[in-house]
FIVEX-663414 format. One record per residue (C-alpha): x, y, z; residue in one letter; chain; residue number from 1. Coordinates in pm, 1 decimal, decimal comma. Each point is the difference from the previous one (the first is absolute). Layout:
FIVEX-663414
+----------+----------+----------+----+----+-----+
|        X |        Y |        Z | aa | ch |   i |
+----------+----------+----------+----+----+-----+
|        X |        Y |        Z |  a |  A | NUM |
...
+----------+----------+----------+----+----+-----+
//
This chain:
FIVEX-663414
+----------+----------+----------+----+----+-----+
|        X |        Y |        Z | aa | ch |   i |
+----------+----------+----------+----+----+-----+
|      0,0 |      0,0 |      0,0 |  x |  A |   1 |
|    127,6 |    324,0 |    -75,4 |  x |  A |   2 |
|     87,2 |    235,1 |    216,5 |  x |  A |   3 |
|   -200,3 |    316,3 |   -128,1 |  x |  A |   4 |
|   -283,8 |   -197,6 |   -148,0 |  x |  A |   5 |
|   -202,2 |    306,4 |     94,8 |  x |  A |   6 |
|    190,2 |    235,8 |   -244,1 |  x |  A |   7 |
|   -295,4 |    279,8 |    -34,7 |  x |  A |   8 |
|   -294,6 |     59,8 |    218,6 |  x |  A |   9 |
|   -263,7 |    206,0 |    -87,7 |  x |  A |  10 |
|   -282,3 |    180,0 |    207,6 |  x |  A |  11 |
|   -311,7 |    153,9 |    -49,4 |  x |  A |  12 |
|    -27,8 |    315,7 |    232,2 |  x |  A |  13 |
|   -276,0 |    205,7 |     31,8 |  x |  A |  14 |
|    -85,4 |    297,3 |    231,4 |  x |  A |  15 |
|   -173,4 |   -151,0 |    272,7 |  x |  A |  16 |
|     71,9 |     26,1 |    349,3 |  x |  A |  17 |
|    197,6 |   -332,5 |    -56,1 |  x |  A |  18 |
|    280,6 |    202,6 |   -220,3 |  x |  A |  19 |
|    270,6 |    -19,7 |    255,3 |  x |  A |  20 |
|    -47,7 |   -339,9 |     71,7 |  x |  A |  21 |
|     17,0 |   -118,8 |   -342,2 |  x |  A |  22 |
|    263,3 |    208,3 |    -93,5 |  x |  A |  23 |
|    204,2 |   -105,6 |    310,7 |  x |  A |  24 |
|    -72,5 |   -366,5 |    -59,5 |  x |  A |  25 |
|    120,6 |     31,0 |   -361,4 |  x |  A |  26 |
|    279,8 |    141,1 |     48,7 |  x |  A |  27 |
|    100,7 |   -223,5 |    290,3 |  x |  A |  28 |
|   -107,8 |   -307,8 |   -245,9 |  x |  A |  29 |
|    268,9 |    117,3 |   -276,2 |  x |  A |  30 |
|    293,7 |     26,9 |    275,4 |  x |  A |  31 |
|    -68,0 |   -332,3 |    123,0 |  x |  A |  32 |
|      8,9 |   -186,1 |   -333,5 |  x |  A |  33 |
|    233,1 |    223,1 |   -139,3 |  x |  A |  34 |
|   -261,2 |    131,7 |   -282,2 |  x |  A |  35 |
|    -76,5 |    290,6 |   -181,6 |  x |  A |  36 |
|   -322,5 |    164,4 |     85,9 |  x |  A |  37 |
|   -282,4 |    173,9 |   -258,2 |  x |  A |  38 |
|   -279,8 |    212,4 |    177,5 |  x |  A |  39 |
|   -309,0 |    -10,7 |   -193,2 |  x |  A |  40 |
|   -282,4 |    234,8 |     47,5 |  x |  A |  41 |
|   -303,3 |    -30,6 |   -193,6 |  x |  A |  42 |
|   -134,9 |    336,3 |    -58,7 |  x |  A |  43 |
|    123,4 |    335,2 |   -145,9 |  x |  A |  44 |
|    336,0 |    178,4 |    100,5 |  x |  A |  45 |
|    -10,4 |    300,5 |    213,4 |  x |  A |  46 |
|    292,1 |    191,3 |    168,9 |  x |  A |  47 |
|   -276,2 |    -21,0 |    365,4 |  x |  A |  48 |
|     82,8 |   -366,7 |    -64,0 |  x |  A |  49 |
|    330,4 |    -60,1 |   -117,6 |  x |  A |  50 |
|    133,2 |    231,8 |    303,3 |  x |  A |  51 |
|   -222,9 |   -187,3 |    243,3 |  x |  A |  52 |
|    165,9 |   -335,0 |    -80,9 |  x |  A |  53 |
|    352,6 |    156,1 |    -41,9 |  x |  A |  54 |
|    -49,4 |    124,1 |    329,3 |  x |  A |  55 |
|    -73,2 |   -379,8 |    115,4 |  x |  A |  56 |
|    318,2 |   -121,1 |   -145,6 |  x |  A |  57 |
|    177,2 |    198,8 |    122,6 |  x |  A |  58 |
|    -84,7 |    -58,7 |    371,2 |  x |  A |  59 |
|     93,8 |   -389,2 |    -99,1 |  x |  A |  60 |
|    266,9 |    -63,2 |    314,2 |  x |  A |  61 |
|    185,2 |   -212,2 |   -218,8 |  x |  A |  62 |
|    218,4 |     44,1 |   -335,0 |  x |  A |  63 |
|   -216,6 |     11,7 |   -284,2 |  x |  A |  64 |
|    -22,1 |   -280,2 |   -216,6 |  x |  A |  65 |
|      2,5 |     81,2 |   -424,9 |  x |  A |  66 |
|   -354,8 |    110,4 |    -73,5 |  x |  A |  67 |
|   -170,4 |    178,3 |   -255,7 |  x |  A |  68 |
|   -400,8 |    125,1 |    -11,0 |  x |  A |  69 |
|   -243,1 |    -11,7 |   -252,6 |  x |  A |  70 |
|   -299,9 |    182,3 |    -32,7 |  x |  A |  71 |
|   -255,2 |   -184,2 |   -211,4 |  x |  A |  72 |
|   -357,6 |     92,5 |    -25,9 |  x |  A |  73 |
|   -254,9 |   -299,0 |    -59,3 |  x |  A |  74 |
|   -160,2 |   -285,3 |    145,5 |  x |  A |  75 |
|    188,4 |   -132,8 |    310,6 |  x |  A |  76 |
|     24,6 |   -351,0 |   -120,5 |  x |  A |  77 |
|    101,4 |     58,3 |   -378,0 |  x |  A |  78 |
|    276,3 |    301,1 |    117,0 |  x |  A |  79 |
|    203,9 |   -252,2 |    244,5 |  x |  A |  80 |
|    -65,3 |   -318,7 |   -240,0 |  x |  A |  81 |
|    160,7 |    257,5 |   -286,4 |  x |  A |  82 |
|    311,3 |    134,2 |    249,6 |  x |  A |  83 |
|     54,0 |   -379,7 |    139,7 |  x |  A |  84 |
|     77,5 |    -91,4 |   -351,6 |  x |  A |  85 |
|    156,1 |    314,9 |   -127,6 |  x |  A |  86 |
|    220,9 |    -17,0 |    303,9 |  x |  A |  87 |
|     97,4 |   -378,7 |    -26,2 |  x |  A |  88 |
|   -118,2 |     11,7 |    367,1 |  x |  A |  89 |
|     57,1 |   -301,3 |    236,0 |  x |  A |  90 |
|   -226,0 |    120,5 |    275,8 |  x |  A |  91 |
|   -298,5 |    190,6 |     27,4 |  x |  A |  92 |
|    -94,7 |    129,1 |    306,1 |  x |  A |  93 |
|   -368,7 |    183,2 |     56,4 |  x |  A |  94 |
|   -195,8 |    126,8 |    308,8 |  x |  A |  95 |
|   -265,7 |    192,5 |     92,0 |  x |  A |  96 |
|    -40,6 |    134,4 |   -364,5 |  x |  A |  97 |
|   -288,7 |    311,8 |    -58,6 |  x |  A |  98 |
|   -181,3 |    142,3 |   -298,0 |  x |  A |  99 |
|    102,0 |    338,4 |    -69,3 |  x |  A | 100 |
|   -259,5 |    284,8 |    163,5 |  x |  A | 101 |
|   -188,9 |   -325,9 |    196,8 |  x |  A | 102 |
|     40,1 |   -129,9 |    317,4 |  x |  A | 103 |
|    -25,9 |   -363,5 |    -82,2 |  x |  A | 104 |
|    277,9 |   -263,6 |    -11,0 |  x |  A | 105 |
|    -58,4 |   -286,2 |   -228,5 |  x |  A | 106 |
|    313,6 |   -229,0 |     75,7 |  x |  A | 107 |
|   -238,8 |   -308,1 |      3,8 |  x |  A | 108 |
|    -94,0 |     82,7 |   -409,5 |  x |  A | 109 |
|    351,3 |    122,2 |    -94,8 |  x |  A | 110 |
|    127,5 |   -285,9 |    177,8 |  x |  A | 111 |
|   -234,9 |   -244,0 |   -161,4 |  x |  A | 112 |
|    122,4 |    143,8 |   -368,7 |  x |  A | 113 |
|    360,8 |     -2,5 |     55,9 |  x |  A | 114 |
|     42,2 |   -329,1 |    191,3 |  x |  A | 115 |
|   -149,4 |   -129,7 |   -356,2 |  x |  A | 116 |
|    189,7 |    225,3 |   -271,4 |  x |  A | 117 |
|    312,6 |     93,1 |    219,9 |  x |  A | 118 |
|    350,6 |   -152,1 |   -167,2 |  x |  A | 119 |
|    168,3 |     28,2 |    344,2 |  x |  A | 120 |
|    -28,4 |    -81,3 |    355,8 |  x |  A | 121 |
|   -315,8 |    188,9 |    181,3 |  x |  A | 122 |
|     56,7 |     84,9 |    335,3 |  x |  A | 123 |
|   -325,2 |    151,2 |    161,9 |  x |  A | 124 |
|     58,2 |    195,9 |    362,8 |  x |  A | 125 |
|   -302,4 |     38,3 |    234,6 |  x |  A | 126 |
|    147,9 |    220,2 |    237,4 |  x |  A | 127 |
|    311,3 |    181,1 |   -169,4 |  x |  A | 128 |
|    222,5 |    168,7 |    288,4 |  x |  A | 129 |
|    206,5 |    312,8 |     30,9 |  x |  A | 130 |
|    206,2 |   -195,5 |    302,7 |  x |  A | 131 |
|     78,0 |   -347,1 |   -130,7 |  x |  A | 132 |
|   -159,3 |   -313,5 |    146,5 |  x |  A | 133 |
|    221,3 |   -278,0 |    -20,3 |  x |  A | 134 |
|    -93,7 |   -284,4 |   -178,5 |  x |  A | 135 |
|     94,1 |   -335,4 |    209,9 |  x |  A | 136 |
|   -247,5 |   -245,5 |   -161,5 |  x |  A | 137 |
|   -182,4 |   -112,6 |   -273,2 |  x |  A | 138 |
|   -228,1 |   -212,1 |   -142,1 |  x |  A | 139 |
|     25,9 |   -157,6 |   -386,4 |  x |  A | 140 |
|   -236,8 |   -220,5 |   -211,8 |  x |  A | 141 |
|    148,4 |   -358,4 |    -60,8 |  x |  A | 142 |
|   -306,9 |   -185,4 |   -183,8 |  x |  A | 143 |
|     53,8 |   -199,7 |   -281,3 |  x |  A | 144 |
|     78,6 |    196,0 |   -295,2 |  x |  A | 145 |
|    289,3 |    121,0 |   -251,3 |  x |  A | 146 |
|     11,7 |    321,2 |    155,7 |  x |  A | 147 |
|     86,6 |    -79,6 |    330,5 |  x |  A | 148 |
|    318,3 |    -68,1 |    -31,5 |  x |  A | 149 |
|     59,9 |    350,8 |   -120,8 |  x |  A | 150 |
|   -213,9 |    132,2 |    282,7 |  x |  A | 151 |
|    235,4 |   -178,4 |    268,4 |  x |  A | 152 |
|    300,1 |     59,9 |   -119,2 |  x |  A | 153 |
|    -56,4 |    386,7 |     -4,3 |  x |  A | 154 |
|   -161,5 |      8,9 |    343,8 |  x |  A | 155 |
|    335,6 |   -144,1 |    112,9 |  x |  A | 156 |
|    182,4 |    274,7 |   -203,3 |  x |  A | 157 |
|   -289,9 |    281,5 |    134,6 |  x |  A | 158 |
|     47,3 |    -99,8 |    335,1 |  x |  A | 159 |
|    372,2 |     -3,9 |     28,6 |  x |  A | 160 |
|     17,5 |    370,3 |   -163,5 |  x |  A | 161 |
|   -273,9 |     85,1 |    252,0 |  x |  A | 162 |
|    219,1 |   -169,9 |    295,6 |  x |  A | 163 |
|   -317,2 |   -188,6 |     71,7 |  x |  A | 164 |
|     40,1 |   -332,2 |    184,5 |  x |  A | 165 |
|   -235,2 |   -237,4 |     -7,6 |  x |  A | 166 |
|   -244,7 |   -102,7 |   -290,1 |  x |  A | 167 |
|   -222,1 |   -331,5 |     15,8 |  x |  A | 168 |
|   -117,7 |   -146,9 |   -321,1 |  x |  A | 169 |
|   -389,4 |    -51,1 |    -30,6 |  x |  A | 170 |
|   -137,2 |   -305,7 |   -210,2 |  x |  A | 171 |
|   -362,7 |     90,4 |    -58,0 |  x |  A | 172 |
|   -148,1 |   -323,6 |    -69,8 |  x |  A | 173 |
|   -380,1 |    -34,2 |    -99,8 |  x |  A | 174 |
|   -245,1 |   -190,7 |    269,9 |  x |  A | 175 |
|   -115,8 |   -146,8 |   -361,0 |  x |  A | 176 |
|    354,6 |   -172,8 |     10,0 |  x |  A | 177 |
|   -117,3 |   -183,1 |    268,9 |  x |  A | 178 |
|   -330,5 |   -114,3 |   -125,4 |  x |  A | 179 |
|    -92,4 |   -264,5 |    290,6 |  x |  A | 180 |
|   -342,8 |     23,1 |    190,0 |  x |  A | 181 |
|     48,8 |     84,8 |    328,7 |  x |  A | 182 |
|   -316,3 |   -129,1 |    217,5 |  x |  A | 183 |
|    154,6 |   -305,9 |    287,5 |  x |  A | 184 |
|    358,2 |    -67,0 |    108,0 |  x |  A | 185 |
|     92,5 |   -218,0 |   -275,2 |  x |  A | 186 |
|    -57,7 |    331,5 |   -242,9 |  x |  A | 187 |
|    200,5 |    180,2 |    228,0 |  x |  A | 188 |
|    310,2 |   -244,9 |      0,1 |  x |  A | 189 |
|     -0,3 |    -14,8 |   -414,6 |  x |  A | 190 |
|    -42,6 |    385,6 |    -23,5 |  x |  A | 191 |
|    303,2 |     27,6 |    228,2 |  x |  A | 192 |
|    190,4 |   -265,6 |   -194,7 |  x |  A | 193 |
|    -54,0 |    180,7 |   -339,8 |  x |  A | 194 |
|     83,0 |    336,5 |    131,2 |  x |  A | 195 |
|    336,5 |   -144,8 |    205,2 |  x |  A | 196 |
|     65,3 |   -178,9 |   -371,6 |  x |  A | 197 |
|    -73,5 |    370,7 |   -194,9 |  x |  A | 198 |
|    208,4 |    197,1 |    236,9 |  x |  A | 199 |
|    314,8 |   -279,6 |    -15,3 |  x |  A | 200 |
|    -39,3 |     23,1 |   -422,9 |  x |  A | 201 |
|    -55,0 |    372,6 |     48,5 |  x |  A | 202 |
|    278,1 |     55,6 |    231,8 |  x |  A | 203 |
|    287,4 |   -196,0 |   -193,1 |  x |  A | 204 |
|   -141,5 |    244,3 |   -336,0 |  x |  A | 205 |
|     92,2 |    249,2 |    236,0 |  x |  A | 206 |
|    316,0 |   -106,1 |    101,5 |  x |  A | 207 |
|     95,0 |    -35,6 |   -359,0 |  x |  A | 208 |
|    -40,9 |    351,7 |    -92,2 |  x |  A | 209 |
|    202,1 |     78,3 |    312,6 |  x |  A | 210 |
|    278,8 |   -173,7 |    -92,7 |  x |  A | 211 |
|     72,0 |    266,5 |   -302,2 |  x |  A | 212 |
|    -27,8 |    277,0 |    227,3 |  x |  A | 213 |
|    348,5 |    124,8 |     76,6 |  x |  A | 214 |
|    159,0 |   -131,6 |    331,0 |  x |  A | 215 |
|    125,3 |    363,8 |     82,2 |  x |  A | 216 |
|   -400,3 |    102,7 |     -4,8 |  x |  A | 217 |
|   -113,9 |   -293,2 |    200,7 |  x |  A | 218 |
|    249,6 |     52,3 |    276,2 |  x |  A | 219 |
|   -101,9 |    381,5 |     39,8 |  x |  A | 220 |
|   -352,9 |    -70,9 |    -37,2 |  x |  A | 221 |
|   -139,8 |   -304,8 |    272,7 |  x |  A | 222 |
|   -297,9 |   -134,9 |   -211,2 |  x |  A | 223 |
|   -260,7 |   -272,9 |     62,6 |  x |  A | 224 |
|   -289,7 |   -129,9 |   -167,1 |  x |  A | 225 |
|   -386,8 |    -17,0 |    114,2 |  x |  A | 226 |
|   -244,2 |   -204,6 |   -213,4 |  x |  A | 227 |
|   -354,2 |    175,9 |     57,5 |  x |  A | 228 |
|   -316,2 |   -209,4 |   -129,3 |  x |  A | 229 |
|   -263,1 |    246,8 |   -142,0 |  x |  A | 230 |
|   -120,5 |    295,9 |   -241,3 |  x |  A | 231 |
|    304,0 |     95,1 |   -241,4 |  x |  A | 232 |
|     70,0 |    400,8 |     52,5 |  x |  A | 233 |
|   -244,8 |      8,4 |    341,6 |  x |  A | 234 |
|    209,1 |   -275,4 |    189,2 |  x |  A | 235 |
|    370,6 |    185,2 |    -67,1 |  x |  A | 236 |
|   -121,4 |    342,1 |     55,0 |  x |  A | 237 |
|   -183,8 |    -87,3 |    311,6 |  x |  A | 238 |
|    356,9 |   -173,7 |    124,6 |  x |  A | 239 |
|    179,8 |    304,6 |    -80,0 |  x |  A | 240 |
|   -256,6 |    200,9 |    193,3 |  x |  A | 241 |
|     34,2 |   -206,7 |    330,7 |  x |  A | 242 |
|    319,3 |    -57,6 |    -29,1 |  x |  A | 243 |
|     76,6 |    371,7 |    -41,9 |  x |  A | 244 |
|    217,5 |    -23,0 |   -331,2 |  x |  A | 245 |
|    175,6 |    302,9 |    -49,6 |  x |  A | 246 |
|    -20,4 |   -130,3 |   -393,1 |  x |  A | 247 |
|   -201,4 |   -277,5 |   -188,8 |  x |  A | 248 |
|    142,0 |    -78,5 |   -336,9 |  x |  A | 249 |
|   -128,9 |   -134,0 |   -258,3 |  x |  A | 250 |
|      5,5 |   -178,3 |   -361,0 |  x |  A | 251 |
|   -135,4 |    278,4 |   -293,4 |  x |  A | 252 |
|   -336,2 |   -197,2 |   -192,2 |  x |  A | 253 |
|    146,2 |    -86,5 |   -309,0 |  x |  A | 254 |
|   -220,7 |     72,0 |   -387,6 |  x |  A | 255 |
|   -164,4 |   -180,7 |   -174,4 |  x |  A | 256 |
|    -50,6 |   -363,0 |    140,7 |  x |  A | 257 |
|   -258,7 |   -133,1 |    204,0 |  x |  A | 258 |
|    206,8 |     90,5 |    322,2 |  x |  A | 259 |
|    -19,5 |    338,1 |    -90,7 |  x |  A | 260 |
|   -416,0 |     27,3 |     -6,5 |  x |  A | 261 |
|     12,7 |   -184,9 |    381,6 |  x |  A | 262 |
|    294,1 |    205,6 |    117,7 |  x |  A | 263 |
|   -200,4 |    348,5 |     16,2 |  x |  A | 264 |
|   -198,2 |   -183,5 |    231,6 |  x |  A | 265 |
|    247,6 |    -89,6 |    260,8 |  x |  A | 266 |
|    180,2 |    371,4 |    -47,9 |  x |  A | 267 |
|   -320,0 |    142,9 |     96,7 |  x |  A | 268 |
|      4,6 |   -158,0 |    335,9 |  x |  A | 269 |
|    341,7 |    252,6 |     68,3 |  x |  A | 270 |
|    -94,9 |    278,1 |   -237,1 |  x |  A | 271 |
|   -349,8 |     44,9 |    176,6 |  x |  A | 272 |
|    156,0 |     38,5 |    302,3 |  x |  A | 273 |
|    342,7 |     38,7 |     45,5 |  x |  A | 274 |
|    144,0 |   -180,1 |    290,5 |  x |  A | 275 |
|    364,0 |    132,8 |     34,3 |  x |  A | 276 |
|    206,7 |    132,6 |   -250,3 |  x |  A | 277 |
|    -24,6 |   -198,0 |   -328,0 |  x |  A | 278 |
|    312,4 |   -119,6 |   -255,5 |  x |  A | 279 |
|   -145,5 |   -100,9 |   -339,7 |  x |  A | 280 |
|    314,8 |   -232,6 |   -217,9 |  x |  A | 281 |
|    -51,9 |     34,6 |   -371,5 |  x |  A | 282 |
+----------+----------+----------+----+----+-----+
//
């Protein structure tokens, strides 16, 4: 794994009472995976605004990272698909996102358009902050699917730029999977038979994709896996939410195959209501 795999972030910023924080978060993001930053704002120039946010960087404590800002007029979703792929971005990174002249944030829609379209990574931050919150642990998807691999290996990468330290692997496994009528004991004993046999198969799957993951990465980052039985989407974000994740990440749905008509479905679970912060891996 490289070492800047995040080479340029982007982020949306708009001028909402979350501007600081979004700002700050950026710009701590790019210093931590060594990355050039792009500020995007989605509405028309102005020197009110542009001496508003250079006001903002320049209270950054830290040395500023390379950044540039573009002012782009348009609709939110179609602007920061357009600069993500102008930019050859790695990362994008959106908050609390507002129309211009309305006091309404839509970072459930935008989110729902660019988790689809986006070329890069999507991270999604419920609760940007001006003072950063460490992240120590984090939770990532590790169901059966050609993405997941992907999806662990860069929470592993994620986590050690972050100087996070734990992250437990979640196997969301369907209660269909079980399929076994559970009405006396001897139900009971055969559902708990298939389940112990679907957690060993899941868990040596697992153990697989672990196994590529590089030592250095493992070592930094303690990391254990949890096989949940239920509702794809509900069951990991719930987990996250009670185990207070500081970050659930998660495989991008992938076009045009029949996953990607069911995946919407689970994304909504975590889009609807986001539980923690939320790492999307194109």
């Amino acid at each position: 794994m490289h070492k800047n795999e995040y080479n340029t972030i982007v982020v949306g910023v708009a001028f909402s009472p979350n501007l600081k924080a979004n700002v700050f978060e950026a710009l701590r993001m790019s210093i931590l995976f060594d990355a050039s930053l792009v500020m995007v704002h989605v509405g028309e120039k102005s020197t009110t605004k542009e001496t508003a946010l250079q006001k903002i960087i320049a209270d950054f404590p830290q040395s500023l990272p390379k950044y540039t800002v573009l002012w782009k007029a348009g609709q939110p979703a179609e602007v920061l698909l357009n600069a993500c792929a102008d930019e050859h971005a790695d990362l994008l990174i959106l908050g609390a996102l507002q129309r211009e002249g309305l006091l309404k944030y839509y970072i459930g829609s935008v989110a729902r358009k660019l988790t689809r379209k986006c070329t890069c990574d999507v991270l999604l931050l419920i609760k940007p902050a001006v003072e950063r919150l460490p992240c120590s642990f984090a939770v990532v998807n590790g169901l059966a699917h050609e993405k997941t691999e992907a999806a662990i290996a860069r929470a592993f990468y994620v986590l050690h730029a972050l100087g996070a330290t734990r992250l437990t692997i979640v196997e969301e496994i369907s209660e269909d999977a079980v399929a076994v009528k559970v009405d006396d004991d001897r139900g009971l004993r055969k559902s708990t038979i298939v389940k112990e046999r679907i957690t060993l198969r899941e868990g040596s799957r697992v153990k697989k994709i672990l196994s590529q993951v590089p030592e250095k990465l493992k070592r930094a980052v303690a990391h254990d896996v949890q096989p949940i039985f239920g509702r794809r989407g509900y069951s990991i974000g719930h987990f996250a939410r009670v185990k207070r994740a500081d970050l659930l990440v998660l495989n991008a749905p992938q076009k045009h195959s029949v996953w990607d008509r069911l995946f919407p479905h689970d994304l909504e679970y975590i889009l609807s209501d986001l539980p923690t912060d939320v790492l999307i891996v194109r």
